[in-house]
C-alpha positions in Angstrom: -16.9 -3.7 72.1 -13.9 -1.6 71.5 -13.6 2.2 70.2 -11.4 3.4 67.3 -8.3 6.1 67.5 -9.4 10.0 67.0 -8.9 10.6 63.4 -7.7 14.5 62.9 -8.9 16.2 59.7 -6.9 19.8 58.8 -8.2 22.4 56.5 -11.6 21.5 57.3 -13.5 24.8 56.1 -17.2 25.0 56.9 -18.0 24.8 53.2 -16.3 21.4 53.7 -17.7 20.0 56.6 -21.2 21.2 55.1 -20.2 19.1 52.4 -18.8 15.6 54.1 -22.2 16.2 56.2 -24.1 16.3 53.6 -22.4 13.0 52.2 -22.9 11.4 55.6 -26.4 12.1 55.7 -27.3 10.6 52.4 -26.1 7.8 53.9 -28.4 7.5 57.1 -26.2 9.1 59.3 -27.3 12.6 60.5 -24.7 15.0 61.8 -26.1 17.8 63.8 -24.0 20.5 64.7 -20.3 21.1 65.2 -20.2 18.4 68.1 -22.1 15.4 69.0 -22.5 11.5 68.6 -24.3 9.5 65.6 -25.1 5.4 65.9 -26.5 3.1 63.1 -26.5 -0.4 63.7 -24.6 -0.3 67.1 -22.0 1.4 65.8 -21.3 5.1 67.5 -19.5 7.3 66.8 -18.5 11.1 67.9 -17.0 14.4 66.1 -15.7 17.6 67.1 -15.3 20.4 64.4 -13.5 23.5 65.2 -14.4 26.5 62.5 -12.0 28.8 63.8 -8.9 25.7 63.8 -10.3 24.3 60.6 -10.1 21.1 62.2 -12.3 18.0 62.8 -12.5 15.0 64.7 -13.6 11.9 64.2 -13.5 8.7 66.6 -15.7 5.8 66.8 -16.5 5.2 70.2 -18.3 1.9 69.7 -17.8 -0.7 67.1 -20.0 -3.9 67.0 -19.1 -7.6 66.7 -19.8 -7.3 63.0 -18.5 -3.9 62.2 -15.0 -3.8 64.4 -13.3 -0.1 64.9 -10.4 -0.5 62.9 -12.6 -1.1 60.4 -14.9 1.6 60.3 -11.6 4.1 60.9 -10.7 2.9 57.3 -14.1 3.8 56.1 -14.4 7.0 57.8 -11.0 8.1 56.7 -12.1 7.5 53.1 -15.3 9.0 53.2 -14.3 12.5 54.3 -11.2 12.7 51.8 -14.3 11.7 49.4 -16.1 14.8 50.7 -13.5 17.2 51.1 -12.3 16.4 47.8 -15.3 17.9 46.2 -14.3 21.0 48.0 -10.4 20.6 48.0 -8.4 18.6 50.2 -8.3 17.4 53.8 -5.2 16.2 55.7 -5.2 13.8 58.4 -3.2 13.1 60.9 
């Protein structure tokens, strides 16, 4: 299947990341650590969060024939302005 574009989220403090994790996990999905890779339902995806940049990123590197990249972008995109709007707001570019 195909993978999604890198989705860049600015002003990304750790009190926000702690927060869109959190968010994420209640969902099924378990983020460990600043780096790594997550699937559910063959769906994959993989994020990079920089403290010290106050960046993170967020690319699905699998979709699935039911669940196709562009897709899940919109979803993920929506879900950490969600989080980070507990804590303030996130850009992304």
């Amino acid at each position: 299947m195909g993978a999604g574009q890198v989705q860049v989220f600015t002003s990304v403090t750790q009190e926000r990341f702690a927060a869109m994790c959190a968010k994420v996990k209640a969902n099924g999905i378990a983020i460990e650590g600043d780096a790594g890779t997550a699937s559910k339902m063959g769906v994959e995806v993989g994020w990079n969060y920089s403290p010290a940049m106050m960046e993170l990123r967020i690319q699905v590197l699998k979709d699935s024939f039911f669940m196709r990249a562009p897709v899940i972008d919109a979803k993920i995109a929506a879900a950490v302005k969600d989080a980070m709007a507990e804590t303030g707001s996130a850009q992304c570019s």
